[in-house]
Biopython code that builds the backbone (N, CA, C, O; Angstrom):
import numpy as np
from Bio.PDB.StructureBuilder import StructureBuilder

atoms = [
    (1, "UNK", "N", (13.915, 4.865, -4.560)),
    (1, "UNK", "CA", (13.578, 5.128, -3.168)),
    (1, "UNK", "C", (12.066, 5.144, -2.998)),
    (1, "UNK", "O", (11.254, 5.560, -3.825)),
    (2, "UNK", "N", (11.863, 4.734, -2.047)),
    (2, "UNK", "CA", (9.766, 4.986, -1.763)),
    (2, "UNK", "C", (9.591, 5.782, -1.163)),
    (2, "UNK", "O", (10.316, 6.490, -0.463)),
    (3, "UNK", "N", (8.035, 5.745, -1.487)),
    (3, "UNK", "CA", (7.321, 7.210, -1.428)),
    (3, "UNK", "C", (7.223, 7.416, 0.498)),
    (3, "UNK", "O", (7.476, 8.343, 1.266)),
    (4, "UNK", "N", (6.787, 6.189, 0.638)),
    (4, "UNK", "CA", (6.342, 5.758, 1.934)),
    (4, "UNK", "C", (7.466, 5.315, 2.695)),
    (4, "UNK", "O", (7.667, 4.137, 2.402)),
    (5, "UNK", "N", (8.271, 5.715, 3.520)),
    (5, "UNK", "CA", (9.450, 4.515, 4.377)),
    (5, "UNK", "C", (8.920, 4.541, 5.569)),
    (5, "UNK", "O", (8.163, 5.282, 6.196)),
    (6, "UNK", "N", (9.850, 2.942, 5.854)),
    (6, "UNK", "CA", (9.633, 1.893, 6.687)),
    (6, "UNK", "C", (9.000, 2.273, 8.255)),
    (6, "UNK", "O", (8.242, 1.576, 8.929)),
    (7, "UNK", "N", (9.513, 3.465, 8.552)),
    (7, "UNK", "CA", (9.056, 3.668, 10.049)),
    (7, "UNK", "C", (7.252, 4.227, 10.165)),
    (7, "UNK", "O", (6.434, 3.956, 11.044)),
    (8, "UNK", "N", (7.081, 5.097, 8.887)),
    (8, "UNK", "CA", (5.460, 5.243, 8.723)),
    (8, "UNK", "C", (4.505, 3.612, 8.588)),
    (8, "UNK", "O", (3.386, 3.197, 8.889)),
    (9, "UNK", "N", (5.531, 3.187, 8.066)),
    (9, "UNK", "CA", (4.822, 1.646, 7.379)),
    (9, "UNK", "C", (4.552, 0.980, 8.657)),
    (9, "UNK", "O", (3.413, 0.620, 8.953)),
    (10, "UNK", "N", (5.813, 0.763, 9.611)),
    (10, "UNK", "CA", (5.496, -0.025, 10.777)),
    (10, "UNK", "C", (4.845, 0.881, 12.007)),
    (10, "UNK", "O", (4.620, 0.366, 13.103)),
    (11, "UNK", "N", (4.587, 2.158, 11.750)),
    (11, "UNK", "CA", (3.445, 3.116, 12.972)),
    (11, "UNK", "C", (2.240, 2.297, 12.187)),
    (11, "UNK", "O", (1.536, 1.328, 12.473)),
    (12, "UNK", "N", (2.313, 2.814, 11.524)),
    (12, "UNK", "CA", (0.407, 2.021, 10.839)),
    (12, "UNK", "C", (0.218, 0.780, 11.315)),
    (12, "UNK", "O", (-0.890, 0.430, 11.720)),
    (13, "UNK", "N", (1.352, -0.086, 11.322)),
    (13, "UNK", "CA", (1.061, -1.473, 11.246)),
    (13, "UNK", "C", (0.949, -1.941, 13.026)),
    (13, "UNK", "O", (0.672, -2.981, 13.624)),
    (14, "UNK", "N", (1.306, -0.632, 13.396)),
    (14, "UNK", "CA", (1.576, -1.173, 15.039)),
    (14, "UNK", "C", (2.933, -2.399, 15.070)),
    (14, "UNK", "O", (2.900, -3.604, 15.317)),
    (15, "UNK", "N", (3.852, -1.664, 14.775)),
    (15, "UNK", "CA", (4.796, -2.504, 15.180)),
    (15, "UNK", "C", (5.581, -1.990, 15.535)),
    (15, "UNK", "O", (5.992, -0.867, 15.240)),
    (16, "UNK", "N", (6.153, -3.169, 16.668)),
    (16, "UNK", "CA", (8.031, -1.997, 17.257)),
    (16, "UNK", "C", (9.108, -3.019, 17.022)),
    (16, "UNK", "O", (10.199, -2.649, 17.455)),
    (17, "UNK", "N", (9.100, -4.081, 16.514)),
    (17, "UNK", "CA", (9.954, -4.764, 16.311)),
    (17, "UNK", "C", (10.727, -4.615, 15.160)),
    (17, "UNK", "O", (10.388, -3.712, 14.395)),
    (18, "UNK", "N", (11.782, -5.367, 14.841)),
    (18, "UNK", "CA", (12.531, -5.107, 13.709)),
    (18, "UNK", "C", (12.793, -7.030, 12.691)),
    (18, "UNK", "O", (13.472, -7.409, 11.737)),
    (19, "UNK", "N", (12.145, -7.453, 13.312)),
    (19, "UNK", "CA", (12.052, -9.192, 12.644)),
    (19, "UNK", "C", (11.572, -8.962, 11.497)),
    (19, "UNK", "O", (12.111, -9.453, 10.505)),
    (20, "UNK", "N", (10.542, -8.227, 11.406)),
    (20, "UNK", "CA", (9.756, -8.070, 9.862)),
    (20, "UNK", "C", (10.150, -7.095, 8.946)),
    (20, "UNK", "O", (9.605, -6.799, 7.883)),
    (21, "UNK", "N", (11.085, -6.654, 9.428)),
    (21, "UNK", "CA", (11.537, -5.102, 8.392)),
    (21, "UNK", "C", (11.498, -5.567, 6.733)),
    (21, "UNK", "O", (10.620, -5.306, 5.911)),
    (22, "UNK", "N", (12.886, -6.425, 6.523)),
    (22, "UNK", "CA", (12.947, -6.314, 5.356)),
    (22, "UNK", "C", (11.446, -7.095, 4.521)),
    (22, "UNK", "O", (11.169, -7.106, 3.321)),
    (23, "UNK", "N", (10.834, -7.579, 5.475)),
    (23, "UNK", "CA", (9.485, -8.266, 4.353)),
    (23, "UNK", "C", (8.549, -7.128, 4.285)),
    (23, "UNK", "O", (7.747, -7.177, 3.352)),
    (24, "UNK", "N", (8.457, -5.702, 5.402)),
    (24, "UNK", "CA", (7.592, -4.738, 5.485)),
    (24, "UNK", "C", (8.526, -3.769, 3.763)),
    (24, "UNK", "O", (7.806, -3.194, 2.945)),
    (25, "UNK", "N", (9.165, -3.786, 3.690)),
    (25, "UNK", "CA", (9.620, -2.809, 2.956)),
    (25, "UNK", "C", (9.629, -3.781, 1.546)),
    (25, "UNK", "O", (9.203, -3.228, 0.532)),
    (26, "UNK", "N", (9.937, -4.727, 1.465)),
    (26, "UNK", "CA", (9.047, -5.185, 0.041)),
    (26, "UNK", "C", (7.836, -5.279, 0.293)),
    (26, "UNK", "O", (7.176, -5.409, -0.738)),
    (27, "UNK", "N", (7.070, -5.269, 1.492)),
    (27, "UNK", "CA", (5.417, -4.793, 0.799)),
    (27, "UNK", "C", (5.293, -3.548, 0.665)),
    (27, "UNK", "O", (4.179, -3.194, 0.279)),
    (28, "UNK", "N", (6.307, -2.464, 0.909)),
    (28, "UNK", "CA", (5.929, -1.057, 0.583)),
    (28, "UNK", "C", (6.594, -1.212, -0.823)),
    (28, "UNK", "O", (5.755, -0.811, -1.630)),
    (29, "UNK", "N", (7.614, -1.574, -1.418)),
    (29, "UNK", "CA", (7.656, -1.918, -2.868)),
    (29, "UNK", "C", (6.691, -2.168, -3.925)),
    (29, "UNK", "O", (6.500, -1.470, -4.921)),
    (30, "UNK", "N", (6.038, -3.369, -3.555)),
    (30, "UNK", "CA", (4.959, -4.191, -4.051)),
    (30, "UNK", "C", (3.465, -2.972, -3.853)),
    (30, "UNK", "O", (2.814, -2.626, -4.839)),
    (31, "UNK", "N", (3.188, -2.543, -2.637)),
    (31, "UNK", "CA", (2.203, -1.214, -2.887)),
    (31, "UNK", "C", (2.442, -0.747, -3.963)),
    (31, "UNK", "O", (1.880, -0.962, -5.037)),
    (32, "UNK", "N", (3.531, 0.103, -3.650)),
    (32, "UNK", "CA", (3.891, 1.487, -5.191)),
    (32, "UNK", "C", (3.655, 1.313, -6.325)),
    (32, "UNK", "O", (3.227, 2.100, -7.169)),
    (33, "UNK", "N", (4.147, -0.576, -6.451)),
    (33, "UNK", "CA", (3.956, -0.743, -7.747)),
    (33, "UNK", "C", (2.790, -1.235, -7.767)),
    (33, "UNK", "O", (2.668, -1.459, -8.971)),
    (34, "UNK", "N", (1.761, -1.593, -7.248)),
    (34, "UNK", "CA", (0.500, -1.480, -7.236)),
    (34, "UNK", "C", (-0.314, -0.111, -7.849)),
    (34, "UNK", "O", (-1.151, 0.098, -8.728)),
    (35, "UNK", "N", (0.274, 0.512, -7.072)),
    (35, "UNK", "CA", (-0.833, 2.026, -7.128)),
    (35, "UNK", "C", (-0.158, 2.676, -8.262)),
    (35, "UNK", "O", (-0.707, 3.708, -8.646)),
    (36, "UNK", "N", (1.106, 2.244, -9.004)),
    (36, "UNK", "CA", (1.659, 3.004, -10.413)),
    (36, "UNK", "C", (0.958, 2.091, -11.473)),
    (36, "UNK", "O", (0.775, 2.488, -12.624)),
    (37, "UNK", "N", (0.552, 0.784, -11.015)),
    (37, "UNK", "CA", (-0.102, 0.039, -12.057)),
    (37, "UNK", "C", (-1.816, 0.608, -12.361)),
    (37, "UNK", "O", (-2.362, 0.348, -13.433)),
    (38, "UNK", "N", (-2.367, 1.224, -11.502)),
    (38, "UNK", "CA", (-3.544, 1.453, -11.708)),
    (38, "UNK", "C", (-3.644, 3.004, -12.550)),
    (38, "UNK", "O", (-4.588, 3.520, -13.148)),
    (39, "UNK", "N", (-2.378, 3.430, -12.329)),
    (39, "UNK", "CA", (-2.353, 4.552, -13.378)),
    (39, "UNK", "C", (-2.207, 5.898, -12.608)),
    (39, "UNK", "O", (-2.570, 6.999, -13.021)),
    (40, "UNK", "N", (-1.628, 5.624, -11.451)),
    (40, "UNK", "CA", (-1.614, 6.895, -10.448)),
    (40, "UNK", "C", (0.481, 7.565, -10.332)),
    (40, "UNK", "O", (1.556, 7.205, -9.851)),
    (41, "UNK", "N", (0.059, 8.350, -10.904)),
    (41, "UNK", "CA", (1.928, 8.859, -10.511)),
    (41, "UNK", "C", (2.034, 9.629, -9.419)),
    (41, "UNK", "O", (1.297, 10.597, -9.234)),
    (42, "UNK", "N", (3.191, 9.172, -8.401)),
    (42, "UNK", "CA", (3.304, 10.152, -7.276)),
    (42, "UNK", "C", (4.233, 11.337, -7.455)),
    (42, "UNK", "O", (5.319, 11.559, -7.990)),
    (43, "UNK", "N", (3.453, 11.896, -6.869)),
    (43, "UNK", "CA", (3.709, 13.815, -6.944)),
    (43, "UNK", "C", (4.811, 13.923, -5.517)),
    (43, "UNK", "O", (5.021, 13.136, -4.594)),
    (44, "UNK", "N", (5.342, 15.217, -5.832)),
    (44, "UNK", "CA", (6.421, 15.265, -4.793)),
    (44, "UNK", "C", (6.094, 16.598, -4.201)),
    (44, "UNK", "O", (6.209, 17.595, -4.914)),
    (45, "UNK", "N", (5.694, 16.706, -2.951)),
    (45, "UNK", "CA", (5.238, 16.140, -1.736)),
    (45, "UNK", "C", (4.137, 14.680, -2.376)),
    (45, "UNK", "O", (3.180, 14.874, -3.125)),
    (46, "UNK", "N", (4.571, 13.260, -1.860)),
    (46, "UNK", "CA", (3.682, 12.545, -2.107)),
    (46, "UNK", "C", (1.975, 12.972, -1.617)),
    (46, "UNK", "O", (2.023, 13.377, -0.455)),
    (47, "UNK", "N", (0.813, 12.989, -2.052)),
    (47, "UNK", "CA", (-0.121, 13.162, -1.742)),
    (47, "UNK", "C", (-0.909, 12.194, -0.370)),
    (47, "UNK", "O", (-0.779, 10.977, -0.240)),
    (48, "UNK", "N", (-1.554, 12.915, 0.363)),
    (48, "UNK", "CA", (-1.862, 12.254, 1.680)),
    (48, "UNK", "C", (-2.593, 10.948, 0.837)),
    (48, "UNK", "O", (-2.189, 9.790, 0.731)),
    (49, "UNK", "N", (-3.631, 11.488, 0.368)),
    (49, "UNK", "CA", (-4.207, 10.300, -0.180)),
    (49, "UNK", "C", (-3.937, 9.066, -0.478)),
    (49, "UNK", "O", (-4.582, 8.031, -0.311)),
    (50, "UNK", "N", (-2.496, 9.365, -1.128)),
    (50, "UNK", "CA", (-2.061, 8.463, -1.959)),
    (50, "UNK", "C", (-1.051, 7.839, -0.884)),
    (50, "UNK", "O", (-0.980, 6.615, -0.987)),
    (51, "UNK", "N", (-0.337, 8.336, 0.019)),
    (51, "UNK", "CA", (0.253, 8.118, 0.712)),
    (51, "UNK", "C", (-0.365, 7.030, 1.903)),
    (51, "UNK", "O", (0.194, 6.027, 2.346)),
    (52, "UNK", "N", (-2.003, 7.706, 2.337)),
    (52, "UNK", "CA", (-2.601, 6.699, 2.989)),
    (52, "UNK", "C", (-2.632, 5.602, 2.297)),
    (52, "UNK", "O", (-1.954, 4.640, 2.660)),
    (53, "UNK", "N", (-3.497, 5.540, 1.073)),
    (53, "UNK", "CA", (-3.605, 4.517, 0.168)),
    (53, "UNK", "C", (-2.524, 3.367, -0.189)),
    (53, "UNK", "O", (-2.665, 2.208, -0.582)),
    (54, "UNK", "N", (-1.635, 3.983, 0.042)),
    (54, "UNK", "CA", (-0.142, 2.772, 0.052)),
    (54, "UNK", "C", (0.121, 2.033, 1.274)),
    (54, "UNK", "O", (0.473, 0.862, 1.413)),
    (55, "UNK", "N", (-0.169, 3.142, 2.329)),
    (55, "UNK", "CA", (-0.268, 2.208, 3.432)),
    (55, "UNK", "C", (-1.468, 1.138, 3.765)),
    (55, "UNK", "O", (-1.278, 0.009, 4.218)),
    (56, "UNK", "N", (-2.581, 1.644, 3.488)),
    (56, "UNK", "CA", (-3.678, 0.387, 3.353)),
    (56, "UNK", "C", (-2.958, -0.924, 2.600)),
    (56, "UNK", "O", (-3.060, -2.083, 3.002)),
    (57, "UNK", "N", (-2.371, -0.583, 1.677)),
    (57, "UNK", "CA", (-2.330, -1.708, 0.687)),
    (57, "UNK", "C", (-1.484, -2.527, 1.584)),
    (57, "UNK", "O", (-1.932, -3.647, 1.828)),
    (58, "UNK", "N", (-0.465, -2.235, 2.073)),
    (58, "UNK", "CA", (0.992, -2.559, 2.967)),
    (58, "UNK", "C", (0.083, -3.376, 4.325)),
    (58, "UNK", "O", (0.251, -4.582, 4.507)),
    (59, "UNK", "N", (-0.738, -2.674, 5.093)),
    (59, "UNK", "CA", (-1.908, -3.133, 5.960)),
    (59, "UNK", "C", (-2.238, -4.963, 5.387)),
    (59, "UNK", "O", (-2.042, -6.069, 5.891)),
    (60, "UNK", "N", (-2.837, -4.441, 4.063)),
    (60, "UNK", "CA", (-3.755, -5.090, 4.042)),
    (60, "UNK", "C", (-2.935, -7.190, 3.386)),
    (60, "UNK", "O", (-3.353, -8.317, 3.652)),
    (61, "UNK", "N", (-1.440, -6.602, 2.329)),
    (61, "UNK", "CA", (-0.736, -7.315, 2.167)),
    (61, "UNK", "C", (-0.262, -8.123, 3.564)),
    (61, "UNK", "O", (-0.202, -9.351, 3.637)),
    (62, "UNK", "N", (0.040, -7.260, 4.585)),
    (62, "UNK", "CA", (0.650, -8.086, 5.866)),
    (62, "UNK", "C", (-0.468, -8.756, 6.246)),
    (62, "UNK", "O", (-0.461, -9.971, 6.046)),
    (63, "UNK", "N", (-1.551, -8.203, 6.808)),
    (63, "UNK", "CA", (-2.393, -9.305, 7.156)),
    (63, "UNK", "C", (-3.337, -10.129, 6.420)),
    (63, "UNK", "O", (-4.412, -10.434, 6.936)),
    (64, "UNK", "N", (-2.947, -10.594, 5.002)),
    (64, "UNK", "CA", (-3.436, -11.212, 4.192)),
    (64, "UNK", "C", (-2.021, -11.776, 3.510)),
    (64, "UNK", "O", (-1.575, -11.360, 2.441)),
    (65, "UNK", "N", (-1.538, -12.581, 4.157)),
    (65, "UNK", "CA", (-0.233, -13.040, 3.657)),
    (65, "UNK", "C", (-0.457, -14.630, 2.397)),
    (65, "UNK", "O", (0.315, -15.340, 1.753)),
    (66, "UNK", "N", (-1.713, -14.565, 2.569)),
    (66, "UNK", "CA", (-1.727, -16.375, 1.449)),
    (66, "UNK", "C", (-2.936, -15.365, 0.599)),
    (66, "UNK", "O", (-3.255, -14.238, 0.979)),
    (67, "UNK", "N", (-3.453, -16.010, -0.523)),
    (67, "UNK", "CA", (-4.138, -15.583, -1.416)),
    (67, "UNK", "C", (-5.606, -15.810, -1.295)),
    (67, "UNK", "O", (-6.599, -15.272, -1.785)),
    (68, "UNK", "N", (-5.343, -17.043, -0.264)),
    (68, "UNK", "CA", (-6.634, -17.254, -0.005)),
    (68, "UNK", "C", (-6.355, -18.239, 0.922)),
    (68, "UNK", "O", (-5.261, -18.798, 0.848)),
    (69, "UNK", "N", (-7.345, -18.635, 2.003)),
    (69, "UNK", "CA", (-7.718, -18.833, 3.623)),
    (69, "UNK", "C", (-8.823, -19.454, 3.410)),
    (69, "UNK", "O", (-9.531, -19.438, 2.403)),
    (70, "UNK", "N", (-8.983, -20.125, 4.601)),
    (70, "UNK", "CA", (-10.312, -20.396, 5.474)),
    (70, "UNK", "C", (-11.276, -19.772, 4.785)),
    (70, "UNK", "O", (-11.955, -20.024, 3.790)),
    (71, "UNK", "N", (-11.121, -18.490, 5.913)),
    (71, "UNK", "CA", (-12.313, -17.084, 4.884)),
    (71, "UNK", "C", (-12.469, -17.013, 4.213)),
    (71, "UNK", "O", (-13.490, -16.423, 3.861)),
    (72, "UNK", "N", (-11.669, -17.507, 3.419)),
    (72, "UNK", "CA", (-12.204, -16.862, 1.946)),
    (72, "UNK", "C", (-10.846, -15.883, 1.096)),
    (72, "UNK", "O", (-9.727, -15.786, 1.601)),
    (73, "UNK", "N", (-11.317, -15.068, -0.572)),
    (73, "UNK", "CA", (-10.345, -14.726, -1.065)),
    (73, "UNK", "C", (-10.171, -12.914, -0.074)),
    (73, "UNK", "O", (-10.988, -12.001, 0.044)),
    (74, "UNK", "N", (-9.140, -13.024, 0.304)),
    (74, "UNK", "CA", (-9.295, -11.066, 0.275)),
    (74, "UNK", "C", (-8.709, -10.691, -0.603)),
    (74, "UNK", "O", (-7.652, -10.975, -1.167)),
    (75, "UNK", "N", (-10.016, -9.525, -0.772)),
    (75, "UNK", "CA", (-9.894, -8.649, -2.222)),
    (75, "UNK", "C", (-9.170, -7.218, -1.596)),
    (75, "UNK", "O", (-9.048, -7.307, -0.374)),
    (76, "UNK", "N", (-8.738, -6.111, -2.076)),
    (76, "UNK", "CA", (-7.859, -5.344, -1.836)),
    (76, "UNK", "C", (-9.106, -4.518, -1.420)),
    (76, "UNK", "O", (-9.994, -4.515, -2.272)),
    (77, "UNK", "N", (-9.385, -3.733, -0.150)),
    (77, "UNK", "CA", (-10.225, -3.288, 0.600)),
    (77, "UNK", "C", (-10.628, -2.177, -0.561)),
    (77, "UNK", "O", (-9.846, -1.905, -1.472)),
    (78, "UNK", "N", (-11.872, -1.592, -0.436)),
    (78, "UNK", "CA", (-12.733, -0.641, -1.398)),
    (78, "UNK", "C", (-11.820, 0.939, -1.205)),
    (78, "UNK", "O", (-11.493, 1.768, -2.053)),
    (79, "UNK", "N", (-11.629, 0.903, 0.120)),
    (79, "UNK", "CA", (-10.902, 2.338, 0.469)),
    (79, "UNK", "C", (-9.836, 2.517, -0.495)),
    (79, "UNK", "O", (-9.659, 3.596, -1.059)),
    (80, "UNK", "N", (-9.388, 1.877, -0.625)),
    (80, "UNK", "CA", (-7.596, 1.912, -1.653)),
    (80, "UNK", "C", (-8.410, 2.886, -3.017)),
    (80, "UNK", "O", (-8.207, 4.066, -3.304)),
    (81, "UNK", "N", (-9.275, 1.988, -3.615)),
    (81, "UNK", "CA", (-9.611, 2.533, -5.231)),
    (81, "UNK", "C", (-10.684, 3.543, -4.275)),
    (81, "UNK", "O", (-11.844, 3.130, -4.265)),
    (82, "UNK", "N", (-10.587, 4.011, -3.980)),
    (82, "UNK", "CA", (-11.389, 5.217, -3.354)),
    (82, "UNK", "C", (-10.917, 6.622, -2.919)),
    (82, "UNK", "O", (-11.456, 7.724, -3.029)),
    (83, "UNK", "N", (-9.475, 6.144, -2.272)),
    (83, "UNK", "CA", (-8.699, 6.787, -2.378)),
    (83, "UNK", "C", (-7.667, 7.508, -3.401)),
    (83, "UNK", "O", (-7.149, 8.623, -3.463)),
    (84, "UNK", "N", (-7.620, 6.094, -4.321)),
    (84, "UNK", "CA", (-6.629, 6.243, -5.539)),
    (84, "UNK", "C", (-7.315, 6.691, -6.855)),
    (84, "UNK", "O", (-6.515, 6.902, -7.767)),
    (85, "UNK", "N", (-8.700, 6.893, -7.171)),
    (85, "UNK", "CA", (-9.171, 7.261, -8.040)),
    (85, "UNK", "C", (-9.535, 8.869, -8.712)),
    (85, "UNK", "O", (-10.073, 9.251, -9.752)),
    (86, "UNK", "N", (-8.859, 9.635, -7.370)),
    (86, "UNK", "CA", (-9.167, 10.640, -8.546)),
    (86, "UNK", "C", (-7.820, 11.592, -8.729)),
    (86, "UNK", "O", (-7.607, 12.758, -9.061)),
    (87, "UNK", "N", (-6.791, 10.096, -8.205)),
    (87, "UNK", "CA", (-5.298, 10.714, -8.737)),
    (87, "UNK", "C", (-4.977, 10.125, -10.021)),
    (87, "UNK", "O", (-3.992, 10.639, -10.551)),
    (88, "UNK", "N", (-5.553, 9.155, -10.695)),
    (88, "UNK", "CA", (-5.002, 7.946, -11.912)),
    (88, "UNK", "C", (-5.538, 8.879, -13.160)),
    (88, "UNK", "O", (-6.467, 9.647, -13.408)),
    (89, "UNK", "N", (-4.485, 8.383, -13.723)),
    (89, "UNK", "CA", (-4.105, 9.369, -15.175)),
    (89, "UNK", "C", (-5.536, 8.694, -16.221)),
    (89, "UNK", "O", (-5.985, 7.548, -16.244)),
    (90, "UNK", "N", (-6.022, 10.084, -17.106)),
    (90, "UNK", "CA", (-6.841, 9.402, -17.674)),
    (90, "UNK", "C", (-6.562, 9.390, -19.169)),
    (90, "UNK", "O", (-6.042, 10.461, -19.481)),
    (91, "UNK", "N", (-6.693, 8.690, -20.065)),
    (91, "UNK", "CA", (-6.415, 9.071, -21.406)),
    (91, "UNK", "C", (-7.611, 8.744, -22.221)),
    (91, "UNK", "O", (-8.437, 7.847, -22.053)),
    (92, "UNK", "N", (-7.531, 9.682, -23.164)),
    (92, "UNK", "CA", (-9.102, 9.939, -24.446)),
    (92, "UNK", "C", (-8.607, 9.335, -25.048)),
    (92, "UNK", "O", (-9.075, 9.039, -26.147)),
]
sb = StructureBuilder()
sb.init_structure("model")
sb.init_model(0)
sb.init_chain("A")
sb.init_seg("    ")
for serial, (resi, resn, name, xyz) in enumerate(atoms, 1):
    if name == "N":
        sb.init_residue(resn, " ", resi, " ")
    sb.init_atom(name, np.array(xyz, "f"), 0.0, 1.0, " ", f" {name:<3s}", serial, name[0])
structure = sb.get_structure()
């Protein structure tokens, strides 16, 4: 189950429709496992932080749907590892 569900995912995203659901909820998939890959475990109450931080990622996946554009590459916005850094596990 995720940390984050679908109706927080689509307030952030400004959406009221339901066309994009199931592609919004594999990008809240694809977040989690983002932010468990960088070494962050979610705590239960999930942490705001971390909770924002998943939604950026979800943000930032929808409106960056190709790898690279016109513009240029987008890189995963600075806020995310800003947010997510002083939850990630450290080991000596």
């Amino acid at each position: 189950m995720s940390e984050v569900d679908l109706a927080d995912a689509k307030a952030h995203l400004r959406i009221t429709f339901a066309t994009d659901d199931a592609y919004i909820t594999g990008l809240i998939e694809a977040a989690e496992d983002y932010v468990e890959s960088v070494g962050v475990a979610f705590a239960t109450p999930i942490q705001p932080a971390v909770r924002h931080a998943v939604l950026l990622i979800v943000s930032h996946f929808f409106n960056n749907r190709e790898a690279v554009t016109t513009a240029g590459i987008a890189a995963m916005p600075f806020g995310v590892n800003a947010l997510l850094q002083p939850f990630r596990e450290q080991s000596l």
